[in-house]
C-alpha positions as protocol buffer text, in pm:
chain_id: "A"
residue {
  index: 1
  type: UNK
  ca { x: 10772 y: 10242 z: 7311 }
}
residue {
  index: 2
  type: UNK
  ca { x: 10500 y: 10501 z: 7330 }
}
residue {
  index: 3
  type: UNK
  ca { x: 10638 y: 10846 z: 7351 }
}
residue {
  index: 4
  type: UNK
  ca { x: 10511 y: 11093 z: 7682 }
}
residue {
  index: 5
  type: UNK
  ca { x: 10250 y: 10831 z: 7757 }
}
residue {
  index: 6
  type: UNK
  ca { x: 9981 y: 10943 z: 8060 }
}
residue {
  index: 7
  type: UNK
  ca { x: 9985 y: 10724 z: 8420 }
}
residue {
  index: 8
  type: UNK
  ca { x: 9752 y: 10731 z: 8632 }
}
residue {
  index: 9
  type: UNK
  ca { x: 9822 y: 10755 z: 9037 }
}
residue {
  index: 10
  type: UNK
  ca { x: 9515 y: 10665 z: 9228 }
}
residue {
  index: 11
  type: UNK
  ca { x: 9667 y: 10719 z: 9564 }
}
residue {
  index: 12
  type: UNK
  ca { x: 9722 y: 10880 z: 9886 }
}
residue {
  index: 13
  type: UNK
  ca { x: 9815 y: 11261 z: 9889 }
}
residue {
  index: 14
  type: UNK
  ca { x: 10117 y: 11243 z: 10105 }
}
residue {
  index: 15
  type: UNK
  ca { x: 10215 y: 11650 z: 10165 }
}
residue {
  index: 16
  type: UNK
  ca { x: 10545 y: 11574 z: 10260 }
}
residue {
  index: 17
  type: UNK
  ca { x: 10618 y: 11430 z: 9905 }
}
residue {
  index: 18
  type: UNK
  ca { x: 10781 y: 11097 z: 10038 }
}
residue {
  index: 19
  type: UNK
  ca { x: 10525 y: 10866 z: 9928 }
}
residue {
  index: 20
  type: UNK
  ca { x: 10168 y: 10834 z: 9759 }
}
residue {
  index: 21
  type: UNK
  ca { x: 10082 y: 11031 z: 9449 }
}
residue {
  index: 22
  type: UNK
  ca { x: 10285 y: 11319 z: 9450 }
}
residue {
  index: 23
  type: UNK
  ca { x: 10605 y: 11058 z: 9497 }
}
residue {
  index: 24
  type: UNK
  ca { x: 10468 y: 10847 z: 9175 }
}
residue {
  index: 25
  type: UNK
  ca { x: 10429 y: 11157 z: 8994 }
}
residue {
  index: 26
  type: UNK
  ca { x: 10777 y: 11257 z: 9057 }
}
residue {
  index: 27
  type: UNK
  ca { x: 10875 y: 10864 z: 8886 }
}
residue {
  index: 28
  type: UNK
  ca { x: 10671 y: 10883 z: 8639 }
}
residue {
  index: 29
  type: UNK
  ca { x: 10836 y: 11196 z: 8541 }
}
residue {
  index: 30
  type: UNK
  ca { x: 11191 y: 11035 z: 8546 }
}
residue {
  index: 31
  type: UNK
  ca { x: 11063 y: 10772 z: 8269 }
}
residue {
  index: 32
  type: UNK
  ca { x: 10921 y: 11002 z: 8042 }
}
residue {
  index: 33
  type: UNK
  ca { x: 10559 y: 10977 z: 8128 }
}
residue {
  index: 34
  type: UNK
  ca { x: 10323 y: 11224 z: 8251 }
}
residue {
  index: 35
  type: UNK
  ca { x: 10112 y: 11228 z: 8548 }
}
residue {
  index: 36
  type: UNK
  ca { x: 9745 y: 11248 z: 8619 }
}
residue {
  index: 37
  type: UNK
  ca { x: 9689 y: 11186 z: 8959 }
}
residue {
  index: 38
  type: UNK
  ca { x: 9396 y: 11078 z: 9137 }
}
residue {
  index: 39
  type: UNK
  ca { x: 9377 y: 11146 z: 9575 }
}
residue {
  index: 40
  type: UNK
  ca { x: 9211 y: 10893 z: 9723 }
}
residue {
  index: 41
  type: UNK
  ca { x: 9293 y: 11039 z: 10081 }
}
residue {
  index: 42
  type: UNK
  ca { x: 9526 y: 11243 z: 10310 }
}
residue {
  index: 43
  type: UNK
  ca { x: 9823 y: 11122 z: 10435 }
}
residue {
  index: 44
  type: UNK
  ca { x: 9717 y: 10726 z: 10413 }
}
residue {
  index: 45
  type: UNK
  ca { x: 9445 y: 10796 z: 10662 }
}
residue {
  index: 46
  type: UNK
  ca { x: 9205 y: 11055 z: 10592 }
}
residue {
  index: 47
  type: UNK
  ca { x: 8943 y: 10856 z: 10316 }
}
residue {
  index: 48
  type: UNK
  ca { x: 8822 y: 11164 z: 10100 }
}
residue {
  index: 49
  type: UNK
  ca { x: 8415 y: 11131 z: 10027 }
}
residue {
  index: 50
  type: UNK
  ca { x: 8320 y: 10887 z: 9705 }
}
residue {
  index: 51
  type: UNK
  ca { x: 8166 y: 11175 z: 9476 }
}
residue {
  index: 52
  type: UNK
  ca { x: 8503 y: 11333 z: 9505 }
}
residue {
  index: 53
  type: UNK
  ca { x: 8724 y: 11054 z: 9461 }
}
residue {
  index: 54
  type: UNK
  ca { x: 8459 y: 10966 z: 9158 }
}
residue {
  index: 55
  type: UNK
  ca { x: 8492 y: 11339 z: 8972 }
}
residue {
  index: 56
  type: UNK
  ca { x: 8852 y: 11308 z: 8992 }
}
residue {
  index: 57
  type: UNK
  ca { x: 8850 y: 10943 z: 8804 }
}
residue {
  index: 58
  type: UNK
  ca { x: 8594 y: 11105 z: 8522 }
}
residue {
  index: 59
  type: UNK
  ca { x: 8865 y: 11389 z: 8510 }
}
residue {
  index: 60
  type: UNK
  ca { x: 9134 y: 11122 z: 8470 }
}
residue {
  index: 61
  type: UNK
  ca { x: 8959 y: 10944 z: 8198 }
}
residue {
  index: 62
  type: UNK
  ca { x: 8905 y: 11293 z: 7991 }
}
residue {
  index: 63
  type: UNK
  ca { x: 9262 y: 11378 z: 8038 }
}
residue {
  index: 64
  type: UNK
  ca { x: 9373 y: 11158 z: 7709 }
}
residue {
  index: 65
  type: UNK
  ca { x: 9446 y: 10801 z: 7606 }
}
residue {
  index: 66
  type: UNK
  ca { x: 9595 y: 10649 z: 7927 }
}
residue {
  index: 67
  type: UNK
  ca { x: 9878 y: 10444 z: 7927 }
}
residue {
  index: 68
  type: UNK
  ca { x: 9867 y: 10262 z: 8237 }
}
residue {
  index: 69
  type: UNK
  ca { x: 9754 y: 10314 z: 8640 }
}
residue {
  index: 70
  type: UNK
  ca { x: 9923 y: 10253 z: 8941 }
}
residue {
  index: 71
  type: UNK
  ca { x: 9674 y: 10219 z: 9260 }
}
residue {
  index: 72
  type: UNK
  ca { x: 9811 y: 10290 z: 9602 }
}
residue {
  index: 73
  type: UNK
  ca { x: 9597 y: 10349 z: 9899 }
}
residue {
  index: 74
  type: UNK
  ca { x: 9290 y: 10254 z: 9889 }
}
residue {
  index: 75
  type: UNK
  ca { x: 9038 y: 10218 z: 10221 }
}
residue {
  index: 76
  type: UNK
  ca { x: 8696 y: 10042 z: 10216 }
}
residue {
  index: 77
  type: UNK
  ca { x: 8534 y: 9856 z: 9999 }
}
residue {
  index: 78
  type: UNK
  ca { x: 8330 y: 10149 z: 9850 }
}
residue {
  index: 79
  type: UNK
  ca { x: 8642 y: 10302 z: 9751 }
}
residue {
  index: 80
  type: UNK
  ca { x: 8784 y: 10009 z: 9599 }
}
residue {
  index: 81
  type: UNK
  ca { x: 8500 y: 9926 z: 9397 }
}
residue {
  index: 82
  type: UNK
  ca { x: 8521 y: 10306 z: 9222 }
}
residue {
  index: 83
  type: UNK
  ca { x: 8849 y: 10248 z: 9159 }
}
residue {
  index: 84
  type: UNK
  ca { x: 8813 y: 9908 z: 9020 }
}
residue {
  index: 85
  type: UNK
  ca { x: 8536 y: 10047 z: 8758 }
}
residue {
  index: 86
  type: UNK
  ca { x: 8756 y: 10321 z: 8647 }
}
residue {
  index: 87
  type: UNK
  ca { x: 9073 y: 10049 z: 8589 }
}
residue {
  index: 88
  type: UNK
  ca { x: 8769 y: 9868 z: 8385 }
}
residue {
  index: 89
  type: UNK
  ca { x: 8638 y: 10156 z: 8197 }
}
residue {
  index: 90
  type: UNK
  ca { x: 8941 y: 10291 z: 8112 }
}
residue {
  index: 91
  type: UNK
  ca { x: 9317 y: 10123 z: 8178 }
}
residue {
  index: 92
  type: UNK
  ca { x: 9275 y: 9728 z: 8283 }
}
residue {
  index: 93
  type: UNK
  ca { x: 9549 y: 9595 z: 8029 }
}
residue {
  index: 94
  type: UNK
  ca { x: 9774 y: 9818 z: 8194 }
}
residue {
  index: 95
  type: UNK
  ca { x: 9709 y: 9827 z: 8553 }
}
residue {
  index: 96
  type: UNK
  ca { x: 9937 y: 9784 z: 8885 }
}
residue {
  index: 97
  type: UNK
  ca { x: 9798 y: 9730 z: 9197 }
}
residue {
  index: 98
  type: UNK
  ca { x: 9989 y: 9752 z: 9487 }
}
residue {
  index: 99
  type: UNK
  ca { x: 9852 y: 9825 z: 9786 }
}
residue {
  index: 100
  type: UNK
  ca { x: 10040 y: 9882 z: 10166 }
}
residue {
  index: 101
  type: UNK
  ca { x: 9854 y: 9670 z: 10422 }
}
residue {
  index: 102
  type: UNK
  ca { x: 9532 y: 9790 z: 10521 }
}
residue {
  index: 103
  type: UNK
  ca { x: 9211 y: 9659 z: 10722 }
}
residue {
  index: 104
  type: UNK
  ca { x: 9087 y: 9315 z: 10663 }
}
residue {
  index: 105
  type: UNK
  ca { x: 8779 y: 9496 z: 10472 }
}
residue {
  index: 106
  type: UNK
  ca { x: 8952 y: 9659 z: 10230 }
}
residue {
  index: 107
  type: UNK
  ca { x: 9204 y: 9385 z: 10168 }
}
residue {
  index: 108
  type: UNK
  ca { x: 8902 y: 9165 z: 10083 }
}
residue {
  index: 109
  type: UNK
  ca { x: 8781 y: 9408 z: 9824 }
}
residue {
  index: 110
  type: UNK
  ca { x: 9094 y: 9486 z: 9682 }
}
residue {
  index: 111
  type: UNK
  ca { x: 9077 y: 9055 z: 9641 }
}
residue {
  index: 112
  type: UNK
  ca { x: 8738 y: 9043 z: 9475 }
}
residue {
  index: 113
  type: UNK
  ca { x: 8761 y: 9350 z: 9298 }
}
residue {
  index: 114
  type: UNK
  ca { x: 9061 y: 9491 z: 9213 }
}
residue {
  index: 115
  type: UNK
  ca { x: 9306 y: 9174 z: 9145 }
}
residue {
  index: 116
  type: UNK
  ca { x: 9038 y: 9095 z: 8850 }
}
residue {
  index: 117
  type: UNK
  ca { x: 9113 y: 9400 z: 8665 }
}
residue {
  index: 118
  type: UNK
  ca { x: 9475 y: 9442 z: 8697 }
}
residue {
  index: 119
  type: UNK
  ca { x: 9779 y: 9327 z: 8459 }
}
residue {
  index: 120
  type: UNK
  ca { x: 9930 y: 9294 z: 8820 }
}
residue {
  index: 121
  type: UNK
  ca { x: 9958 y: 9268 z: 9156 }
}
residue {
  index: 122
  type: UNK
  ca { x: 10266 y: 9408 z: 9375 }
}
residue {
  index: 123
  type: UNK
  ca { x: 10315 y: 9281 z: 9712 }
}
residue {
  index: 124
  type: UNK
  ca { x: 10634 y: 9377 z: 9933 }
}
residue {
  index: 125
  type: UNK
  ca { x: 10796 y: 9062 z: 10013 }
}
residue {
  index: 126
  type: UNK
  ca { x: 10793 y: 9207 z: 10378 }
}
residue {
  index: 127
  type: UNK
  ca { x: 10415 y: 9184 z: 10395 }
}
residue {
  index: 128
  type: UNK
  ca { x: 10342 y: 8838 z: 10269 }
}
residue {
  index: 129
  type: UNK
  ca { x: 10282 y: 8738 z: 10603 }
}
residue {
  index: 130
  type: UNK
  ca { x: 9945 y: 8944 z: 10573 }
}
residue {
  index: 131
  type: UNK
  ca { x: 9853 y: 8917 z: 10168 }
}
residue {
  index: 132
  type: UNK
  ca { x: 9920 y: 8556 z: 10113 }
}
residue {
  index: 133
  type: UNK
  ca { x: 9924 y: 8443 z: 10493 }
}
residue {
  index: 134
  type: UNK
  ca { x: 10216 y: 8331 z: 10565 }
}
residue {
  index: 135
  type: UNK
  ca { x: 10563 y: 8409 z: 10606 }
}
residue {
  index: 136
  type: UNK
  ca { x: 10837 y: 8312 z: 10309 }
}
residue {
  index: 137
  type: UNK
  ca { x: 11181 y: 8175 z: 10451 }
}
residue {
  index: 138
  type: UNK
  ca { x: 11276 y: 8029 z: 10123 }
}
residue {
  index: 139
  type: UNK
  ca { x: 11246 y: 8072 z: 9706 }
}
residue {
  index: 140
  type: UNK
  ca { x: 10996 y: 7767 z: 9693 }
}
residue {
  index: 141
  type: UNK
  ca { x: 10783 y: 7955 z: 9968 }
}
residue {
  index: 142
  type: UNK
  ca { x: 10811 y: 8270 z: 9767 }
}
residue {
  index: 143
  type: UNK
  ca { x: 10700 y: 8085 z: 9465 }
}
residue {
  index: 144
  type: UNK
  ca { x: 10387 y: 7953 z: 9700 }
}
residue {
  index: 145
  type: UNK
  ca { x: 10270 y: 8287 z: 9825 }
}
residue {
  index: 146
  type: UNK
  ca { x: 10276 y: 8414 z: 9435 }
}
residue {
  index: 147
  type: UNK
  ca { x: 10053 y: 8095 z: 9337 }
}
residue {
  index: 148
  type: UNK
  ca { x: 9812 y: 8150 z: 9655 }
}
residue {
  index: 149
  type: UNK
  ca { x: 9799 y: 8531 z: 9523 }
}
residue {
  index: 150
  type: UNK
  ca { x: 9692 y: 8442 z: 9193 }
}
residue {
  index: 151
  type: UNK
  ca { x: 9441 y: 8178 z: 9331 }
}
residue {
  index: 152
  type: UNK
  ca { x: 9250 y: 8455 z: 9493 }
}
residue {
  index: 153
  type: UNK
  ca { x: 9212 y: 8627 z: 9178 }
}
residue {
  index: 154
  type: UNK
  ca { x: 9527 y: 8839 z: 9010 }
}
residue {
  index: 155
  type: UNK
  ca { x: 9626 y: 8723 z: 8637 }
}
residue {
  index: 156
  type: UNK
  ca { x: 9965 y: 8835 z: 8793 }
}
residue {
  index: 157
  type: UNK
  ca { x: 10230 y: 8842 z: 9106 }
}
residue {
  index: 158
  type: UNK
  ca { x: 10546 y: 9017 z: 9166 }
}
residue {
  index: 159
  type: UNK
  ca { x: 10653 y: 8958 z: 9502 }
}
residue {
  index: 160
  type: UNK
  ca { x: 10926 y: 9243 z: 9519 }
}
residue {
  index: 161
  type: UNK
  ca { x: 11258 y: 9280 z: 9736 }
}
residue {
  index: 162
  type: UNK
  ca { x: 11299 y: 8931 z: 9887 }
}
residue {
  index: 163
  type: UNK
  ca { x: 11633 y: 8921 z: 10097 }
}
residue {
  index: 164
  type: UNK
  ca { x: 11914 y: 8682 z: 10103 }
}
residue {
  index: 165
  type: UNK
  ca { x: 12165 y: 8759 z: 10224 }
}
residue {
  index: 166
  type: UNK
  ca { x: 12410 y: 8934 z: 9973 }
}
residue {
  index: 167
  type: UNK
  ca { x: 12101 y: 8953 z: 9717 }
}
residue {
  index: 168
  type: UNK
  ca { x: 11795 y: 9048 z: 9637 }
}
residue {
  index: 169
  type: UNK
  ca { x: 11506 y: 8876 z: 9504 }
}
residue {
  index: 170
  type: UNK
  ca { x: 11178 y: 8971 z: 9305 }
}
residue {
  index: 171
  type: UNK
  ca { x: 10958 y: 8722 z: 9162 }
}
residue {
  index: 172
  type: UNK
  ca { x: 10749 y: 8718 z: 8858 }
}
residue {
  index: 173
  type: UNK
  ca { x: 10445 y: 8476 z: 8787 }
}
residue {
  index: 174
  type: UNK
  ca { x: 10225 y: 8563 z: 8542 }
}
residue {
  index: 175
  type: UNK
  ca { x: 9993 y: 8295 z: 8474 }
}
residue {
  index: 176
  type: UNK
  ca { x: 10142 y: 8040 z: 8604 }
}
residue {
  index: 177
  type: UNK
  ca { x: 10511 y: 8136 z: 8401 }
}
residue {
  index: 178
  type: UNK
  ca { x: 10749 y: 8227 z: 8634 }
}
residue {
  index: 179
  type: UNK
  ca { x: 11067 y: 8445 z: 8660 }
}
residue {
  index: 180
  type: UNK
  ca { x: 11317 y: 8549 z: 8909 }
}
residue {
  index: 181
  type: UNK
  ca { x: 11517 y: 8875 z: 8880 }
}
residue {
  index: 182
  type: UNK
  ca { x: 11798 y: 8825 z: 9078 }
}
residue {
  index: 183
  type: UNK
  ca { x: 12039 y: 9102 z: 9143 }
}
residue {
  index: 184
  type: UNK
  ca { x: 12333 y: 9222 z: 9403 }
}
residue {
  index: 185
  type: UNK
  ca { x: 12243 y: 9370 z: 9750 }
}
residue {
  index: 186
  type: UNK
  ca { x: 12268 y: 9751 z: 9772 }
}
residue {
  index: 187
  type: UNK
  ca { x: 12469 y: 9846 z: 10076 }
}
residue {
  index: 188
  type: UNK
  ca { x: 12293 y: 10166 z: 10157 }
}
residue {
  index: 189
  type: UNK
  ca { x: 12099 y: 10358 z: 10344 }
}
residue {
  index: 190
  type: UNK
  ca { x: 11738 y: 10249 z: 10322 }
}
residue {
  index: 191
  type: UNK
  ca { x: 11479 y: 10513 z: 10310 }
}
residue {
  index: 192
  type: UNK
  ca { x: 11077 y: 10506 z: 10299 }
}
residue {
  index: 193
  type: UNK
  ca { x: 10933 y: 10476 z: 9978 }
}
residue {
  index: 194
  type: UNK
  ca { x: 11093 y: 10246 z: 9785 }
}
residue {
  index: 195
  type: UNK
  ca { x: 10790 y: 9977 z: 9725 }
}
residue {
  index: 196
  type: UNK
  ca { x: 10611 y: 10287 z: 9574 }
}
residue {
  index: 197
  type: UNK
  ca { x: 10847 y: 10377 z: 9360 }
}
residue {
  index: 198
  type: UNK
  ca { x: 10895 y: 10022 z: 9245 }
}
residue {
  index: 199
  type: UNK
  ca { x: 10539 y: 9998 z: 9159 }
}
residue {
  index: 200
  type: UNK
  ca { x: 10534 y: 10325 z: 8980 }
}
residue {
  index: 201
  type: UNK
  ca { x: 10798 y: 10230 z: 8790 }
}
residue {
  index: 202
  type: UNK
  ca { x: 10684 y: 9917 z: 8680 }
}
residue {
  index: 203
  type: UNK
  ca { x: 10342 y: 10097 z: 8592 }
}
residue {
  index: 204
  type: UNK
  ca { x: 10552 y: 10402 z: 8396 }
}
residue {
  index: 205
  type: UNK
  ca { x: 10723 y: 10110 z: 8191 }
}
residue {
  index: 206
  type: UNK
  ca { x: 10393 y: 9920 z: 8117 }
}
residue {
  index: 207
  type: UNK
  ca { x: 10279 y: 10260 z: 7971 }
}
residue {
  index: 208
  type: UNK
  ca { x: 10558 y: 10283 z: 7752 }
}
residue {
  index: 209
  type: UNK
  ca { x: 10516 y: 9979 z: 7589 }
}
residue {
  index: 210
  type: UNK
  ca { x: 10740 y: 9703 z: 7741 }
}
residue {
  index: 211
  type: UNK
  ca { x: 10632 y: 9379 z: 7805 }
}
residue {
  index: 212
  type: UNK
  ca { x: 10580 y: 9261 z: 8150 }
}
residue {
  index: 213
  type: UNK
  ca { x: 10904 y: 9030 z: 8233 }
}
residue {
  index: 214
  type: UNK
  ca { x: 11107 y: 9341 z: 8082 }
}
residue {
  index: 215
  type: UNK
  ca { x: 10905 y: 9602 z: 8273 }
}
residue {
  index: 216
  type: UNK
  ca { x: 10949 y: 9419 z: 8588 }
}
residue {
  index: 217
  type: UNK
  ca { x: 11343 y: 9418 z: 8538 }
}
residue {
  index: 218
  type: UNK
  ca { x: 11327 y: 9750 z: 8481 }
}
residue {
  index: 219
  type: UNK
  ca { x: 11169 y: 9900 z: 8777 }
}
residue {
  index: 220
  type: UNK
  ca { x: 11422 y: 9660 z: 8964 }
}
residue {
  index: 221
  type: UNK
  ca { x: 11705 y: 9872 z: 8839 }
}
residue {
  index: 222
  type: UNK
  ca { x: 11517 y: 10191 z: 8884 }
}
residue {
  index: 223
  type: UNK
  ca { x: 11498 y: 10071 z: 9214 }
}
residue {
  index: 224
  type: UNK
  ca { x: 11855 y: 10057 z: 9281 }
}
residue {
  index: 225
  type: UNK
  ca { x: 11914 y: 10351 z: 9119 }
}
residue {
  index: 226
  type: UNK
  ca { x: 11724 y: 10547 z: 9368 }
}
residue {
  index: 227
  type: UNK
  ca { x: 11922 y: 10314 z: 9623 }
}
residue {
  index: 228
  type: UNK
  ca { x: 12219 y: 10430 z: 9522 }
}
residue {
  index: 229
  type: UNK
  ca { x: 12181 y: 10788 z: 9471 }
}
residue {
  index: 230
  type: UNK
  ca { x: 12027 y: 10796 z: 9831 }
}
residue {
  index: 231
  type: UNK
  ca { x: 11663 y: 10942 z: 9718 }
}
């Protein structure tokens, strides 16, 4: 594994900490890799200008060999296409997209242009309904939604923190192979943030070297790790 690698966050600057880049930064830190972190707006709804978001990407790229990048919010298909040149330029074996649900715009860029460049694509189970457009009641429907997500473009799908009933459910398919990490259902308190800090986590891992199927299982435990420690 690569020692103190560098992670990009291309995300939204949440001031309260409990989500966007300043959250990822604080994960990345937990696995041993340091942050450079890119806003791409405030508080998920404030867009910042392009030549800003642009000088922070050429700021990211001179900061040192980087390991990986894990893109957040995004909004509009100007931003998106920045971001996708910089993932291009500079980290596309490495990258994680995962995106929250936004406008029908930018969900169509982040389709043509940012599932191209990435390593993968994270999508909330929750919010299949919107991504791959249509709900998933069943493992053979969650297997569907991860082939109709790679049709439109990503090399590869986790669908992350299917429920049922006592368990919990993430699916892998990377080209076509596919892998289920199946683990135990956390009674406790849920809390906001979780799907970022699964996708941080899964981008911190990439960074340090660990194949894809292993990274994923990793940021799965991570994951229950924060569950369980209630933060």
């Amino acid at each position: 594994m690569s020692a103190n690698p560098l992670v990009v966050s291309a995300n939204a600057l949440d001031t309260s900490g409990g989500g966007g880049l300043l959250a990822d930064a604080a994960v990345f830190a937990e696995l041993d890799c340091r942050a450079v972190c890119v806003a791409t707006s405030v508080v998920s709804s404030d867009p910042l200008p392009l030549d800003l978001l642009a000088r922070q990407l050429e700021a990211a790229q001179l900061a040192g060999p980087l390991g990986a990048a894990r893109v957040g919010y995004v909004s509009g298909t100007a931003q998106v296409e920045v971001v996708a040149g910089f993932l291009r330029r500079a980290v596309a074996a490495t990258s994680v997209v995962a995106t929250p649900v936004v406008d029908a715009e930018t969900q169509d860029a982040i389709r043509r242009h940012l599932y191209p460049v990435a390593r993968v694509v994270v999508v909330r189970a929750a919010d299949l309904t919107s991504s791959a457009d249509r709900p998933v009641e069943d493992l053979e429907a969650l297997r569907g939604a991860a082939v109709r997500l790679r049709e439109k473009g990503a090399r590869a799908v986790v669908v992350a923190g299917w429920l049922s009933r006592t368990r919990v459910v993430d699916l892998l398919d990377d080209d076509g192979q596919v892998v289920l990490l199946d683990t135990a259902r956390i009674q406790a308190p849920r809390f906001s943030g979780l799907a970022g800090a699964y996708a941080a986590a899964l981008a911190a891992h990439l960074a340090r070297g660990l194949p894809l199927a292993n990274a994923v299982e990793a940021a799965q435990r991570y994951v229950g790790f924060r569950l369980l420690r209630g933060r």
